[in-house]
N, C-alpha and C positions, 0 to 999 in steps of 0.2 A: 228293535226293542232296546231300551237304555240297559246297558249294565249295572249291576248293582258296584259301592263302592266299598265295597265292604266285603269280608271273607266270610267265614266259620272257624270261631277261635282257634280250633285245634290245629287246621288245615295253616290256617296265619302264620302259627307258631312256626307249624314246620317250615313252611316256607325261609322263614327267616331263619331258621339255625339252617338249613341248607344255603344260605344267602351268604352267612359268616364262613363256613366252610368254603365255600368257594371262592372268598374272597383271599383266604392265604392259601399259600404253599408253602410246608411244612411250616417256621418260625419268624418267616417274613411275607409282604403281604404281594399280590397278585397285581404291580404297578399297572400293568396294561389294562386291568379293566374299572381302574378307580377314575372318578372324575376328575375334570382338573381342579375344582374347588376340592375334592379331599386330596388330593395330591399337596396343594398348597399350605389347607391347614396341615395336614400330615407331617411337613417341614417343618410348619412352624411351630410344631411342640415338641417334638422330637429334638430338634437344633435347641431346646433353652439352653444348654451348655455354654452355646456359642454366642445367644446373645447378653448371657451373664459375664461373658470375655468383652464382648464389645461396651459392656453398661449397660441398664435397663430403660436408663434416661428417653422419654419421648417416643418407646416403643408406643404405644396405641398411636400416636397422631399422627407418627411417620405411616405408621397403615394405613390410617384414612386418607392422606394424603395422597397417598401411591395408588389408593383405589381411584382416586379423581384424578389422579394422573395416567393412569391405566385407560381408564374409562375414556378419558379426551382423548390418548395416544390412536386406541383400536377403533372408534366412534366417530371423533372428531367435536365431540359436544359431549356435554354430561346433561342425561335426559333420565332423571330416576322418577319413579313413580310418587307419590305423595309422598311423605310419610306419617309414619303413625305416629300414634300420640306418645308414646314410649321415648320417641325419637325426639321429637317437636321438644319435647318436655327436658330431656339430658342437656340438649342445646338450648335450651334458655336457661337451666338451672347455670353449665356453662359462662354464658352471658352476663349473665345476673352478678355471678360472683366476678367475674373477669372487672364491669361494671363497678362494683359495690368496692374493689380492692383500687381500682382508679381514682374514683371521689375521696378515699380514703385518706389514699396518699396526697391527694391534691388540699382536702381542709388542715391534715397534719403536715404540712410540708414538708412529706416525705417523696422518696421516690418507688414508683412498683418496680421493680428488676426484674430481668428476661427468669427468673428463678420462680417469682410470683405467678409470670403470664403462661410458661411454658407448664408448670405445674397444673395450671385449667386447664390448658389446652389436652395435654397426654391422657387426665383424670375424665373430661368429661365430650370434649367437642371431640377428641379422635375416633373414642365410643359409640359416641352419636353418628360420626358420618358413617363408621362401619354397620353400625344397626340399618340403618336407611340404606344403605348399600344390600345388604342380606336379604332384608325383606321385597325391596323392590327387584329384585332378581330373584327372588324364591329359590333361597340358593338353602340346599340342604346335605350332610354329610351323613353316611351312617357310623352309626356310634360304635361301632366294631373297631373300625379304622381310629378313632381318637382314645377309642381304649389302648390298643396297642402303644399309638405313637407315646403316651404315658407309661404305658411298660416299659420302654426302652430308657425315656427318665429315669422311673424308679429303680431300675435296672443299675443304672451310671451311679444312681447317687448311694445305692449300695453297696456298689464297686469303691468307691471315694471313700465312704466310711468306716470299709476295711484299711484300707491305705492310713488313714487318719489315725485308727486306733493301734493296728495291731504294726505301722512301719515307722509312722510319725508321732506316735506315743501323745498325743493329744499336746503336742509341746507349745511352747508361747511363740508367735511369728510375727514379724509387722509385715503386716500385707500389703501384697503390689498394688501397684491402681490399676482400673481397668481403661480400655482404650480410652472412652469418653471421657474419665478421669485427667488420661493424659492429656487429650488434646486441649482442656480445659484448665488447664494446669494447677489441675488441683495438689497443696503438700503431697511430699512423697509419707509425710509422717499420717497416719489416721489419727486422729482423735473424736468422742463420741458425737452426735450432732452436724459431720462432716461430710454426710451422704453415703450411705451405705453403697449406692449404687456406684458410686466413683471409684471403688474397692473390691479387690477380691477377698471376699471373706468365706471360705468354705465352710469356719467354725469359730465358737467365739471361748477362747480360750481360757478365759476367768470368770466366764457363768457358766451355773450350775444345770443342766437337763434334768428329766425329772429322774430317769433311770440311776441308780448310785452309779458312781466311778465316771458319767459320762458328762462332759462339756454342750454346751449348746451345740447344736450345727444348723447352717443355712443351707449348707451345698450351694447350688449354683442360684441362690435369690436371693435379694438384697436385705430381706429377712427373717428372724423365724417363725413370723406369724405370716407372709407369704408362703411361704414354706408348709406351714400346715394349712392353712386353706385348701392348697394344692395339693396339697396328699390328701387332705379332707373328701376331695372331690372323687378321688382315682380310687379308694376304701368303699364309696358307694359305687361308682363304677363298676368295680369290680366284682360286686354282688350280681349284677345283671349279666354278667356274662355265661354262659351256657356251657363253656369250657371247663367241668373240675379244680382242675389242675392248673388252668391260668388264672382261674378266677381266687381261688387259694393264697397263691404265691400272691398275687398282685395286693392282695386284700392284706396279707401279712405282713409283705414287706412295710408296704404302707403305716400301718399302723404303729413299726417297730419305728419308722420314720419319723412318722407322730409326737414320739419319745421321746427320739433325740433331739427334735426342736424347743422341746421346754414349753411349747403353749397353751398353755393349762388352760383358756378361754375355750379350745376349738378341743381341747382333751374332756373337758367335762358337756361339751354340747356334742360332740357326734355320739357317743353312747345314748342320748335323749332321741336321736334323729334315725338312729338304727334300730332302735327298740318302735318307732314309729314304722318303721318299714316295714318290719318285721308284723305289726300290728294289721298296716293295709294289704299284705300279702296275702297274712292270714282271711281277712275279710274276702281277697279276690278268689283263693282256694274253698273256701267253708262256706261262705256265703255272709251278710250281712248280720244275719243276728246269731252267727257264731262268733261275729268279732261283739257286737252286742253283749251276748252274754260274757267273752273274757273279761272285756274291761270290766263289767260286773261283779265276778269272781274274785279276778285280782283288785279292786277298789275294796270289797267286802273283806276279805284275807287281810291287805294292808292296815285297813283303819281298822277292823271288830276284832281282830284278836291280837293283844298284846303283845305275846310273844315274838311274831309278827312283825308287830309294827315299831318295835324296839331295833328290832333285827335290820328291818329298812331303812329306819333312821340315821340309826348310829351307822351302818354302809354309808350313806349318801353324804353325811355329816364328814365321815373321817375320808372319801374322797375327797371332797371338797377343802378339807383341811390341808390332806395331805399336799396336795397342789396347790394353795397357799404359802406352803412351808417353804417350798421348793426356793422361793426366794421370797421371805418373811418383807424385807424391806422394799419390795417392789409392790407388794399388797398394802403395806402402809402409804407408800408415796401414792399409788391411784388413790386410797381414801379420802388424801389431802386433796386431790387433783378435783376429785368431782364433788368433793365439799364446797369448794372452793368458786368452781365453775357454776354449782347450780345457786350458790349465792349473789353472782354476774350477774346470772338468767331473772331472777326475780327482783334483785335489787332493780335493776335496767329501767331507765327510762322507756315510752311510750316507744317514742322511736326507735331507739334502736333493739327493743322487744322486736321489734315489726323489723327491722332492714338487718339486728345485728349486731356484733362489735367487731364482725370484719377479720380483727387478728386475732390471734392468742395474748392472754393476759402475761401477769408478771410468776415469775419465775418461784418452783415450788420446793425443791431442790439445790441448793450452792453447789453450784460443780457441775451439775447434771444440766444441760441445755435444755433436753427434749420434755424436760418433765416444766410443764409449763401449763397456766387454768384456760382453760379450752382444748385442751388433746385428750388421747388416748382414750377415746369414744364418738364415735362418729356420729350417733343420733344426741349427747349430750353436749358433745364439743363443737364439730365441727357442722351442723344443723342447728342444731338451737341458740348455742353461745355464738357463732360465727356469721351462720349465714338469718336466722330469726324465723319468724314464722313465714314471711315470702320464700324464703331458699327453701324450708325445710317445707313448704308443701308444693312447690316445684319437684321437690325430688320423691314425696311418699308416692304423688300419682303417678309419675314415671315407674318409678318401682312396681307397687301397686298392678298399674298395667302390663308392663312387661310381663312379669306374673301371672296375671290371669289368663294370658294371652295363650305361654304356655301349657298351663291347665288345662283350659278347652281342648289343648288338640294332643294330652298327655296319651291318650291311648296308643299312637306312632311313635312313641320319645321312651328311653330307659326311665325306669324311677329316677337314678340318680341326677337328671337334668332336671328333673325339680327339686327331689329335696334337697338340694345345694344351695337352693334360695333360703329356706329355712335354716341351713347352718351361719347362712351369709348374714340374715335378718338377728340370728339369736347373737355375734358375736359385734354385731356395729355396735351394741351396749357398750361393750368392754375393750372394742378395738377401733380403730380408724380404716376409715376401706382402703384394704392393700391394693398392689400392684392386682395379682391374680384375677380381683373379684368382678372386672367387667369382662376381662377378656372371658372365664368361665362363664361368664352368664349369657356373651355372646354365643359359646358351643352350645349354652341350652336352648340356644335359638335354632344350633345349625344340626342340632342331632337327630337325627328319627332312626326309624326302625325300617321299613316298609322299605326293600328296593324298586320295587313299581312307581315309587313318586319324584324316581331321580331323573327321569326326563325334564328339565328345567326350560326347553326351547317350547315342550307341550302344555306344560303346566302351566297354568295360566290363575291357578289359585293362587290370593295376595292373601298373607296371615297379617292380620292388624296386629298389631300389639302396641 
C-alpha cells in the first residue's frame, strides 16, 4: 500500500524542530551529518568576508563554471536534465543583451570591453547555469543550515562595526584595493564610479546613514544596497527560526545593520513585507476569515475615523520623509534621473521602444559618473530604457516563473524564501539588481524544511520552475 506524502501538521512540525536540533551541537553545526551540497553552500556564505578580500567581480559565473567543470571532472560529460523555463528564460535574457550590446558597438563604432561582456555573464548566464544545475539534480538544503551560516555574517560585520566606531572613530581612509583590484591594476587612488568591487570599503566615510552620528557602512559588500538586501533577507530568516534566542539576536542585529547602510528603498519596503507576514501568519493560526475580518477592521479604523487616519498618514508620510532627508540631494538627483529616463522611454523610436537603447544616456550630475538617464532602477532603467520591451519580457517571465514555482511547493520552504522575492520585486523600482539578488533567489530555490526529501540519489522529483 502506497504511503501517504504528507504528515499531520503538528507531527511535521515537530519533526522538524527535532531536525534543527540535531543538526547543531551547541553553537556550531553537526558537519558529519550535513550534505555535501549544504556543506558547500555553508562555505559559501559564511566565507563572504573572504571573497569581499578577493573582489566580488565574476562570482556567479565562476560558480557555473566550476559546476560544468565539476560535472565533466566526476562524469566525464555534462548530461543535465532539461531545463526549465526560469532557466531557458535568464539565458536568453543573458543572450539578448550580450547580443543587443555587440550590434551596438559595431553601428556606433565603438568597442564592447571584457567589462560590458563579463558583466552579462556574472549578472545572468552564471545564474542561469547554476539554476539548471540545482534543479536538474534536485539539490535541496535545509534552511536551518543557511540561517546559521548568515549568523556568523552578521555576526562579523557586528564585530567590524564596533572596531569602526568605537577604535577607528568613523575616521576618513583611502581604501586598499582588493585582490581582483590588484591584479587588474586598478589606481591605487578610489574615486566614485571606479568599481566598488576593486576596493575595500567597509564604510563610506562622508555619507550620512540614517541613524545620527553614524557614516554609511558596506562591511564586506561592494555596496550599501547589497548590503541591505542581504540583511533584508537574514531579518525574515530569522523570523522562522524556532530558536527564541537565535531568532531575536539575529533579527536585531540585522536590522540595526539595516541602519547603518543608509538604504532607505529596502528601509521603507521590509516594514511593508513584515507587516505582510505577520498578516499570513495570522491567517495560517486563526483561520481564513480571521485574517478576513482584520484587514476589515484595520481598512475600517484607517479610513472611517479621523483621528485615525491623520495618525497613519502623518506616520507614514514623516517616515518616508525622514528617509528622504537622509540625504536631500540624492532624492533630488533620482527625480532628475527618472524624469529624464522615462522621457527616453516615450520619446523612443518604434525600434528601439522594442530592442532599446542598449546604454545609459548623458550624464545627470557634473561630477558624479553614476548618476546617469537609464540607472538606478532596474524595471525603469535597465529593462525598459535599456534592454525595451524584448529584454524586459524575457526577464518578467523568468521572474514570474521562478516565483511561482516557488509558491507551489512553499509549504516545504520558510516564509522567508518567498517573501524575499517581494522585497526584491518592490525595490527594482528604485534600485538596480545587486550583486546579492540572484544568488538569494538561488537559496530560495535550494531551501526546504522537510529532512525526508534530502535523499537526492532517491528523489527523483524535478521541480519546474
Amino acid at each position: 500500500m502506497r504511503q501517504p506524502n504528507y504528515l499531520p501538521g503538528f507531527y511535521q512540525r515537530r519533526t522538524q524542530d527535532q531536525d534543527s536540533d540535531r543538526l547543531f551541537s551547541g553553537l556550531l553545526p553537526r558537519w558529519s551529518i550535513l550534505t555535501q551540497t549544504e556543506k558547500v553552500v555553508c562555505l559559501l556564505v559564511a566565507l563572504t568576508p573572504l571573497w569581499w578580500l578577493l573582489g566580488w567581480k565574476h562570482f556567479m559565473f565562476l560558480i557555473g563554471i566550476g559546476l560544468i567543470a565539476y560535472e565533466k571532472y566526476t562524469r566525464g560529460e555534462v548530461r543535465w536534465r532539461r531545463p526549465s523555463v526560469a532557466a531557458v528564460l535568464f539565458l536568453a535574457y543573458g543572450v539578448y543583451t550580450l547580443i543587443a550590446r555587440y550590434f551596438y558597438a559595431v553601428y556606433h563604432n565603438d568597442t564592447l570591453g571584457p567589462n560590458g561582456v563579463f558583466s552579462v555573464l556574472n549578472s545572468w548566464i552564471g545564474p542561469a547555469i547554476t539554476l539548471w544545475y540545482i534543479q536538474s539534480k534536485n539539490l535541496r538544503v535545509r534552511w536551518q543550515i543557511v540561517a546559521w551560516a548568515f549568523s556568523v555574517v552578521v555576526a562579523l560585520m557586528v564585530v567590524l562595526w564596533v572596531v569602526i566606531f568605537f577604535v577607528w572613530h568613523q575616521a576618513y581612509y583611502d581604501p586598499p584595493r582588493s585582490l581582483y583590484g590588484f591584479i587588474t591594476g586598478k589606481s591605487r587612488v578610489y574615486v566614485p564610479g571606479a568599481g566598488n568591487s576593486n576596493y575595500l570599503m567597509p564604510y563610506f566615510p562622508t555619507d550620512e546613514a540614517i541613524l545620527p552620528g553614524l557614516v554609511r557602512y558596506v562591511y564586506f559588500f561592494p555596496g550599501p544596497e547589497s548590503l541591505a538586501l542581504t540583511v533584508g533577507f537574514t531579518s525574515l530568516l530569522a523570523l522562522d527560526l524556532k530558536n527564541r534566542l537565535w531568532s531575536v539576536l539575529l533579527f536585531s542585529a540585522s536590522i540595526f545593520i539595516i541602519l547603518t547602510s543608509g538604504t532607505r528603498s529596502v528601509v521603507l519596503t521590509l516594514p511593508l513585507v513584515l507587516c505582510l507576514r505577520y498578516l499570513l501568519t495570522a491567517g495560517q493560526a486563526f483561520g481564513v476569515w480571521f485574517l478576513c475580518g482584520l484587514i476589515a477592521v484595520t481598512s475600517f479604523t484607517t479610513l472611517s475615523i479621523p483621528p485615525v487616519t491623520n495618525i497613519v498618514f502623518n506616520s507614514v508620510v514623516g517616515t518616508a520623509e525622514a528617509a528622504g532627508e537622509a540625504r536631500a540631494d540624492s532624492t533630488e538627483v533620482r527625480g532628475e534621473i527618472y524624469r529624464r529616463t522615462i522621457d527616453g522611454i516615450v520619446n523612443s523610436s518604434n525600434t528601439v521602444f522594442l530592442l532599446g537603447h542598449v546604454k545609459t544616456g548623458e550624464g545627470v550630475l557634473p561630477g558624479y559618473a553614476p548618476a546617469v538617464v537609464g540607472s538606478h532602477s532596474f524595471i525603469l532603467g535597465t529593462l525598459l530604457y535599456r534592454s525595451g520591451v524584448i529584454g524586459t519580457s524575457l526577464f518578467a517571465i523568468s521572474w514570474t516563473s521562478l516565483i511561482l514555482g516557488i509558491y507551489k511547493t512553499r509549504s516545504d520552504r520558510p516564509m522567508a524564501g518567498l517573501l524575499i522575492f517581494i522585497v526584491f520585486s518592490l525595490t527594482f523600482c528604485v534600485m538596480e539588481i545587486e550583486l546579492p539578488v540572484m544568488p538569494i533567489s538561488l537559496l530560495g530555490v535550494l531551501m526546504q524544511s522537510s529532512p525526508q526529501q534530502l535523499n537526492f540519489r532517491q528523489n527523483k522529483t524535478y521541480l519546474k520552475i
